[in-house]
C-alpha positions as CSV (number, residue, x, y, z in Angstrom):
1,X,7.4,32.6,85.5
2,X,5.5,34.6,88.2
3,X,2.4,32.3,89.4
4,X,0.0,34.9,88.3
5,X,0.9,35.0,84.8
6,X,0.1,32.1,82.2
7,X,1.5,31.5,78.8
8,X,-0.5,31.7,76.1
9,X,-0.6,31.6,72.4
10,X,-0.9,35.3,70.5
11,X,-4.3,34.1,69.1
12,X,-5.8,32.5,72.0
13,X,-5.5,36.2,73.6
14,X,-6.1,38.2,70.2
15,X,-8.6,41.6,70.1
16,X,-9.7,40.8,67.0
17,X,-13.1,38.8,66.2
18,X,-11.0,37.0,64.0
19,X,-11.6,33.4,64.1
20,X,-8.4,31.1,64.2
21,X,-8.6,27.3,63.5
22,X,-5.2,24.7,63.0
23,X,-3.4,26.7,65.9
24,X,-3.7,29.4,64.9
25,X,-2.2,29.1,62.0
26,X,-4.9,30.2,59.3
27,X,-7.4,33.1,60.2
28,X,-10.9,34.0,59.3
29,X,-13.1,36.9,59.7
30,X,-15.6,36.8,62.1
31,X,-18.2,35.6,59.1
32,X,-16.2,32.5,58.0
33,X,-19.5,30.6,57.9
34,X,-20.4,32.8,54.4
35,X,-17.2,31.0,53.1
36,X,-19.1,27.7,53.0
37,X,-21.8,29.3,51.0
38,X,-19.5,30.3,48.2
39,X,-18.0,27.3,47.9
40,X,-21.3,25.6,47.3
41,X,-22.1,27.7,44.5
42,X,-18.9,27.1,43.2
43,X,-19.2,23.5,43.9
44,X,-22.3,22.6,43.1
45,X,-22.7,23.6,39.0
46,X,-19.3,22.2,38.9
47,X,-20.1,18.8,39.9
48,X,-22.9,18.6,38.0
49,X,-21.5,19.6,34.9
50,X,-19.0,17.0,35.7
51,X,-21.8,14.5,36.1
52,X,-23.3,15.4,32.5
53,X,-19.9,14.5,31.0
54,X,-19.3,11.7,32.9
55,X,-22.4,10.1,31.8
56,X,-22.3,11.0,28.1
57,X,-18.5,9.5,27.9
58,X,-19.9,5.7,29.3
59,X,-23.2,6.4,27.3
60,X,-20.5,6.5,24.4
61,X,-18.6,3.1,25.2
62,X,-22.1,1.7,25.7
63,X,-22.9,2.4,22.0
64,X,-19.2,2.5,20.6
65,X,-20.0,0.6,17.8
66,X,-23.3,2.8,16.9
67,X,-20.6,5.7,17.2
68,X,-17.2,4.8,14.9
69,X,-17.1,7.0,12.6
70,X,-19.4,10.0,14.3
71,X,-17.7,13.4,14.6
72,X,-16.0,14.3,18.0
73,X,-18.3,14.9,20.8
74,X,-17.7,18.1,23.0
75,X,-18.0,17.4,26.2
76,X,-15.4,14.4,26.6
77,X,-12.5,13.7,28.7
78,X,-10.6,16.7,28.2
79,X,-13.0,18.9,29.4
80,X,-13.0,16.8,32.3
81,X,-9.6,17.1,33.4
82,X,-9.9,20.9,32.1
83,X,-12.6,21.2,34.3
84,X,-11.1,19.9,37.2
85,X,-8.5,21.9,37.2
86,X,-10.5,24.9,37.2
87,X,-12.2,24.3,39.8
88,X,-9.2,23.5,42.0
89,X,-7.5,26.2,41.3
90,X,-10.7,28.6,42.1
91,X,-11.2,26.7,45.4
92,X,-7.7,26.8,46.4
93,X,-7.6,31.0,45.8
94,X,-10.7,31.3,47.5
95,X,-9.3,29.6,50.6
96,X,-6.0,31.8,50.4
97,X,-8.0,34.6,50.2
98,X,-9.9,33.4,53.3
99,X,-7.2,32.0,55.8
100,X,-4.8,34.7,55.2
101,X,-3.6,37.8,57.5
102,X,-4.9,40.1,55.2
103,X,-2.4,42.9,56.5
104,X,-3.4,43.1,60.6
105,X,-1.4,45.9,62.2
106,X,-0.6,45.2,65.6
107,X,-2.4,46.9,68.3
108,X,-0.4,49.4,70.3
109,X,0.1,48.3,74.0
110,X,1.4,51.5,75.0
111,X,-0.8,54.1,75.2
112,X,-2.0,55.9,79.0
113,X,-4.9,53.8,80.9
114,X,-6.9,56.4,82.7
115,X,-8.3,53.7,84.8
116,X,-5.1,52.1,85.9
117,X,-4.3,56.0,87.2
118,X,-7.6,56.8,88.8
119,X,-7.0,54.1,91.5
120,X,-4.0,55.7,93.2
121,X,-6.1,58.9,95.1
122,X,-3.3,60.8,96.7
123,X,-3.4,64.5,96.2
124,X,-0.6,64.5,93.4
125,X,-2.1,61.8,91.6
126,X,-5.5,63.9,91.4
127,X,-3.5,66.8,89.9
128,X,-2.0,64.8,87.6
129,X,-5.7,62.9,86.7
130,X,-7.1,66.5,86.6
131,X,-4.6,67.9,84.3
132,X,-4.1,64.7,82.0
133,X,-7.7,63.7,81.3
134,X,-8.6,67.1,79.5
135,X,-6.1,66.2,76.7
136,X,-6.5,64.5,73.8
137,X,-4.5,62.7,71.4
138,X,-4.2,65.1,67.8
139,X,-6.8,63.1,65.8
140,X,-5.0,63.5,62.3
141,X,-1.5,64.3,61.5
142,X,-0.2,64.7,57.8
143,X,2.4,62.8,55.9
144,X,4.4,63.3,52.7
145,X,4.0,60.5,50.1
146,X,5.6,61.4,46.1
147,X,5.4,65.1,47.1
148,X,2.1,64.9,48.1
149,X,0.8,65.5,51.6
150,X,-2.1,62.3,52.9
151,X,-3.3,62.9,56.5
152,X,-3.3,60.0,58.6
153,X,-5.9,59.3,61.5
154,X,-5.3,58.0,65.0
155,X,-7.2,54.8,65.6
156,X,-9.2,55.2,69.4
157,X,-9.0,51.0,68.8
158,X,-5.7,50.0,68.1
159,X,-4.2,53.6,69.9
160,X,-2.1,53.9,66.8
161,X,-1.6,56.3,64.1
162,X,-2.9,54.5,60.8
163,X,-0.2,54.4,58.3
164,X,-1.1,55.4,54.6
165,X,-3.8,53.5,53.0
166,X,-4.5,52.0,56.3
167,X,-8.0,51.4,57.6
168,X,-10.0,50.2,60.6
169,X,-12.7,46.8,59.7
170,X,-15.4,47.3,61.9
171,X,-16.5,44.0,61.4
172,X,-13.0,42.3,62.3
173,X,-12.0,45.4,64.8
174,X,-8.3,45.2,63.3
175,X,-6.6,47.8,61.1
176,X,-5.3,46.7,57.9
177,X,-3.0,47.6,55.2
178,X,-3.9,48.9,52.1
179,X,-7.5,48.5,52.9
180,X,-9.6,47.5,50.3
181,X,-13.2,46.2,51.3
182,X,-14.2,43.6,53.8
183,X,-15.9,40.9,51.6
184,X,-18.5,39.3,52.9
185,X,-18.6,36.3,49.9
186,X,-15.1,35.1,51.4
187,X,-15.7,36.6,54.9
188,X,-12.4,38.2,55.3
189,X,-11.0,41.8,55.1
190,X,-9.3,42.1,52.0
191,X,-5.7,43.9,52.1
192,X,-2.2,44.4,51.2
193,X,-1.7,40.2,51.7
194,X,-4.6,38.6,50.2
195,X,-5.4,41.3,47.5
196,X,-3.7,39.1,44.9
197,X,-5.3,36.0,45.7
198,X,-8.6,37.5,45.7
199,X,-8.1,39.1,42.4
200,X,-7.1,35.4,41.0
201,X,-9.9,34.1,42.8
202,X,-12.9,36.2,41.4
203,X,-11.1,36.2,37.7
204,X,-10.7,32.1,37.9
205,X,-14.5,32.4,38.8
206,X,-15.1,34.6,36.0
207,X,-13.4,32.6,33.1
208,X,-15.2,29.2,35.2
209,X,-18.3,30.6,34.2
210,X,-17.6,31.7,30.6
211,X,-15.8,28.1,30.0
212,X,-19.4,26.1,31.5
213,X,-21.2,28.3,29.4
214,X,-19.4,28.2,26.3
215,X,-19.6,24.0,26.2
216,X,-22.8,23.8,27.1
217,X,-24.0,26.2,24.3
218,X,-22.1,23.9,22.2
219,X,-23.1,20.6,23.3
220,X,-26.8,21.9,22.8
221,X,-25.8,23.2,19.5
222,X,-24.3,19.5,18.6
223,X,-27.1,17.5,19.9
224,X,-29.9,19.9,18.6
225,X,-30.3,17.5,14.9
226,X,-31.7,14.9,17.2
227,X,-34.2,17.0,18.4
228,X,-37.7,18.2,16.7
229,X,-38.0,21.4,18.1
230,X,-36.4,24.0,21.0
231,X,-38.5,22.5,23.9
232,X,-37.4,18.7,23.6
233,X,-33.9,19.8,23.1
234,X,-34.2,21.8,26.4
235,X,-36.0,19.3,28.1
236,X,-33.5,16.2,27.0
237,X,-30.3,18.3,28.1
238,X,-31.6,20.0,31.1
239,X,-28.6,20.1,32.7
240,X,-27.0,22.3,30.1
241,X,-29.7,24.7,29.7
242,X,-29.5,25.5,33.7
243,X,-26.0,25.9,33.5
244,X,-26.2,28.3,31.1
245,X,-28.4,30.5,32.8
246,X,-26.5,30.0,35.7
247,X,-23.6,30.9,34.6
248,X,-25.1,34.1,32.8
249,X,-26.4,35.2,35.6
250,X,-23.0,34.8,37.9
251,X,-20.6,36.2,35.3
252,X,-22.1,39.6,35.6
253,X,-21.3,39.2,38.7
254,X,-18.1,37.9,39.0
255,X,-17.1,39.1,35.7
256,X,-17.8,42.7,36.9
257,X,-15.6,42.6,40.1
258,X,-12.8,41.3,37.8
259,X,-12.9,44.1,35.2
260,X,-13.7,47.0,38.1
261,X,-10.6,45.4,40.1
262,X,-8.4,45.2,37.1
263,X,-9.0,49.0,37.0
264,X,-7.8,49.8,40.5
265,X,-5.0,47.5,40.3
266,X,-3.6,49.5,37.4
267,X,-4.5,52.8,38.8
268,X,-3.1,52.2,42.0
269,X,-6.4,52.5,44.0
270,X,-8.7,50.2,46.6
271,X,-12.5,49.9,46.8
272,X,-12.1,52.3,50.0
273,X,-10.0,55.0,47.9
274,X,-11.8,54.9,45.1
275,X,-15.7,55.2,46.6
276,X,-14.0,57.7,49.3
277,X,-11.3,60.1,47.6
278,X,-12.4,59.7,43.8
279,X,-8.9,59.9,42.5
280,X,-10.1,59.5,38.9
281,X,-10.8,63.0,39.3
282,X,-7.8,64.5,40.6
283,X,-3.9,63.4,41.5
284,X,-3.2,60.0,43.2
285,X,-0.2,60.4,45.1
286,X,-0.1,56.0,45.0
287,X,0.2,55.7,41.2
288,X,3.5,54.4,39.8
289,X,2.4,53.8,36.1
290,X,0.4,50.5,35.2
291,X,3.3,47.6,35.2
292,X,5.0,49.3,38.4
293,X,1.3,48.8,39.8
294,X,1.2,45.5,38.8
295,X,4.1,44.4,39.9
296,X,3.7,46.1,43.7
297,X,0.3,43.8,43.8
298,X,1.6,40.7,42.7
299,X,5.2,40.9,43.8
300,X,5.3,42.9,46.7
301,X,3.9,41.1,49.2
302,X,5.6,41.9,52.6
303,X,5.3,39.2,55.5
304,X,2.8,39.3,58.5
305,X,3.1,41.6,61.3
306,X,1.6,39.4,63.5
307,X,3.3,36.0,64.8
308,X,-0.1,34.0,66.0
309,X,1.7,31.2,67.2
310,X,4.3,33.2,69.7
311,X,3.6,33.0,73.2
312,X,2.8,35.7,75.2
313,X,1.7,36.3,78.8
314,X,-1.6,37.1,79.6
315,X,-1.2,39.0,82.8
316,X,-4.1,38.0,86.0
317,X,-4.7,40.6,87.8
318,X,-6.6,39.5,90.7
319,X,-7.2,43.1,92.6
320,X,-6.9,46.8,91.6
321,X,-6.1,48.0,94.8
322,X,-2.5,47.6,95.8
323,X,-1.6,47.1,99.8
324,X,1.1,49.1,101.1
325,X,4.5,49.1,102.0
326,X,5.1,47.2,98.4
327,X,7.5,49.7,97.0
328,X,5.6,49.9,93.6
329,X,7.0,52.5,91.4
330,X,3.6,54.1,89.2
331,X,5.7,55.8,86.7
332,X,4.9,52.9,84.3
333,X,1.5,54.0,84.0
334,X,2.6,57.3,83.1
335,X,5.3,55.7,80.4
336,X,2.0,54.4,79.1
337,X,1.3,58.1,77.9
338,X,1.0,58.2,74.4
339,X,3.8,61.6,74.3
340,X,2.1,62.5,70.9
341,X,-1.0,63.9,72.8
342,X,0.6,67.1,73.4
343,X,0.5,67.7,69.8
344,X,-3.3,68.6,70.2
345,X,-2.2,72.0,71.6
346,X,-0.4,72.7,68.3
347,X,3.3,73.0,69.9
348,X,2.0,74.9,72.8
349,X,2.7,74.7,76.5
350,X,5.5,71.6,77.4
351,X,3.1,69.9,80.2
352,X,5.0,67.9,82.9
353,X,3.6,65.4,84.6
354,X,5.7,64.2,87.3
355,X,5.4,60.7,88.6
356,X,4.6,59.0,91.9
357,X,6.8,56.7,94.4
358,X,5.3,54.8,97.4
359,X,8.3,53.7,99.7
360,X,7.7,51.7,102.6
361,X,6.7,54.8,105.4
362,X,4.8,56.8,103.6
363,X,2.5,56.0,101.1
364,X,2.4,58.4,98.5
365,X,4.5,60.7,100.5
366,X,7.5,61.0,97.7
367,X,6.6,63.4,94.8
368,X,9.6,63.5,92.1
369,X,9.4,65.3,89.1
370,X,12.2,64.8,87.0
371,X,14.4,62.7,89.6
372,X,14.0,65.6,92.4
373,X,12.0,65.6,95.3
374,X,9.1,68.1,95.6
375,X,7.8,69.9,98.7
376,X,5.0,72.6,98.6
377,X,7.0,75.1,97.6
378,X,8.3,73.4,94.8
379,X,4.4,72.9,93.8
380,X,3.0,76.6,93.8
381,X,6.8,77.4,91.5
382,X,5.0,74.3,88.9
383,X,2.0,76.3,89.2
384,X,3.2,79.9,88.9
385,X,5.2,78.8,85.5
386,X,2.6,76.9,84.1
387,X,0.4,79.8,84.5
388,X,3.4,81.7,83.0
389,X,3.8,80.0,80.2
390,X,0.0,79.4,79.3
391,X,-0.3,83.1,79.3
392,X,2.6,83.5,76.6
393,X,1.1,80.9,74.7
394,X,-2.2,82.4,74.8
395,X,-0.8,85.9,73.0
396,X,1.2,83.9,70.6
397,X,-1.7,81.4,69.8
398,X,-5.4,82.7,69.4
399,X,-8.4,81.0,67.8
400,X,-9.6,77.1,68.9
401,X,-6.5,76.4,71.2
402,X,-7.7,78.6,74.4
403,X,-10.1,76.3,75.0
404,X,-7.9,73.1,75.2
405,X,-5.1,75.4,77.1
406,X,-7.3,76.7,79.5
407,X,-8.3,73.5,80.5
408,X,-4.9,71.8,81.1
409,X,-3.9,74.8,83.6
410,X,-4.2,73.4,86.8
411,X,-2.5,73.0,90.5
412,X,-2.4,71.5,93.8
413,X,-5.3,73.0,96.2
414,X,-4.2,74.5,99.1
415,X,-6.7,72.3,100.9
416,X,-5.0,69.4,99.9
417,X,-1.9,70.7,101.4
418,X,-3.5,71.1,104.7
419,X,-5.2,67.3,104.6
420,X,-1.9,66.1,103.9
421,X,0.7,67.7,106.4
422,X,3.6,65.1,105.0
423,X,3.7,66.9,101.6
424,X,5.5,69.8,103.3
């Protein structure tokens, strides 16, 4: 391994403000701390409806022989256990939900760095500079899915063309597949790998609260003959009455997400589709019929794209400027070129741009376009055809293009041939 170059894990040297914790391997959003907050309020009612039970089963073996006989109290051990499990389960889909790569599309490495370029300044490397930096990547392109034709956007972050039903998190800075929302309850994007656990998650919640609810209502109910009147039964089971309106309050909530959720999963839609393109009021080239749609969330769960644990090398680069008489070949930088960027110009002019080779005599002295060696004269030809060709493309394509051709047309200045003798 070269001594400037260290080996490192993929989510030590991630892009993302995702936050990794056991090696990487379970990752959070960059708001994991709102996590702990929901668990709380998941917690919290639970353990103190635990508590009530709990104490009226040994207030029950206290008095067992004031008791034999009495009908079957409601809140006893199997509600315990019952609850328990609940609660478990809820926890344990909330942390899925949580940890998981929700669908993270790699980032694309190889795409032109207009920096990397701008610190070569010979005279062919400013032609190409000049010509390359007035073009720009086609910003949407359009696909075919079921006969129907969804355009896709290019991503400026990840310097990738989003795939269908792909979107950029602002809050994690990653693109993600089948994009739903970014929650901030669970502090992760939500996506084509955590959608089912997050489903599970808020309709466990939902039937939590309607199960606390429902036994409290009826312990109340049960207890209510050894009361006088509404305010002493309130008052001597406190702890029911709160959890009812507790749990009232939260199922709207909760119970809500679940039912609006079990919508989209049987249309075929996410948050982001439905708020943005309104499908319910025309086609949605996604929808399969309902038990195809169920099965493609529950069931079709592809694997992560990303390998956090894989080492990678995190390249030091100590100095931009690069001494001579190194025989470094640029034409990497120029492989960096995302090729797609000529599609701006709508299949216009097929723009060149030849690479640069320093040998060890003559820095910068070595033009080559296409494997042959260039002199001047070779130069003004470039020039003369590309002015040819922009003019043929100009009568064959009118409108917004003339603009974006016009600026692309460009060519070595004589003055730089006269500066630089050697390039004759």
């Amino acid at each position: 391994m070269a001594p400037n170059q260290k080996s490192k894990r993929l989510y030590q040297v991630w892009k993302g403000n995702n936050r990794f914790f056991c090696g990487g391997r379970c990752i959070f959003g960059p708001d994991v701390a709102s996590l702990f907050l929901s668990m709380f309020l998941i917690a919290a009612p639970i353990i103190t409806f635990c508590y009530q039970i709990t104490s009226k089963i040994r207030n029950r073996e206290r008095l067992h022989e004031d008791l034999i006989g009495d009908t079957h109290q409601v809140l006893g051990l199997p509600v315990l256990i019952v609850t328990l499990i609940l609660v478990i389960a809820d926890l344990t889909f909330l942390l899925l939900t949580s940890s998981r790569d929700p669908g993270i599309v790699p980032r694309n490495a190889n795409s032109m760095d207009s920096s990397e370029a701008s610190d070569f300044n010979t005279p062919s490397m400013e032609w190409i500079n000049g010509r390359a930096s007035q073009m720009r990547i086609a910003r949407t392109k359009d696909v075919i899915v079921n006969g129907f034709a969804i355009k896709v956007k290019y991503c400026d972050t990840c310097l990738l063309y989003r795939s269908p039903r792909t979107s950029h998190c602002s809050i994690c800075n990653n693109c993600v597949q089948k994009f739903d929302h970014h929650c901030p309850w669970v502090g992760q994007c939500i996506g084509l790998r955590n959608y089912r656990f997050f489903f599970l998650f808020i309709c466990t919640s939902t039937f939590l609260c309607i199960y606390v609810f429902t036994l409290s209502l009826m312990n109340m109910l049960q207890v209510r003959k050894n009361y006088h009147s509404f305010i002493k039964l309130v008052v001597g089971e406190i702890i029911s009455a709160i959890l009812m309106v507790y749990c009232f309050l939260s199922v709207w909530f909760v119970g809500g997400l679940s039912v609006f959720h079990l919508y989209l999963i049987c249309t075929n839609q996410t948050t982001y589709e439905n708020f943005r393109y309104n499908y319910d009021n025309k086609d949605n080239p996604f929808h399969n019929g309902i038990f195809k749609n169920i099965k493609e969330v529950f069931l079709n769960i592809p694997p992560s794209m990303n390998k956090f644990r894989a080492r990678v090398l995190d390249q030091v680069i100590e100095s931009r400027s690069f001494p001579r008489n190194m025989g470094m070949d640029t034409v990497s930088s120029m492989e960096k070129f995302d090729i797609e960027s000529t599609s701006a110009l709508e299949g216009g002019i097929n723009l060149r741009i030849p690479s640069v080779r320093c040998n060890n005599e003559n820095e910068g002295a070595i033009i080559k376009h296409k494997g042959e060696a260039l002199d001047s004269t070779d130069l003004a030809k470039l020039r003369d055809h590309d002015r040819q060709e922009s003019m043929e493309y100009k009568e064959d394509y009118k409108g917004e293009t003339e603009t974006a051709v016009e600026s692309v047309i460009g060519s070595v200045p004589d003055e730089d041939l006269h500066q630089h003798p050697h390039m004759r």
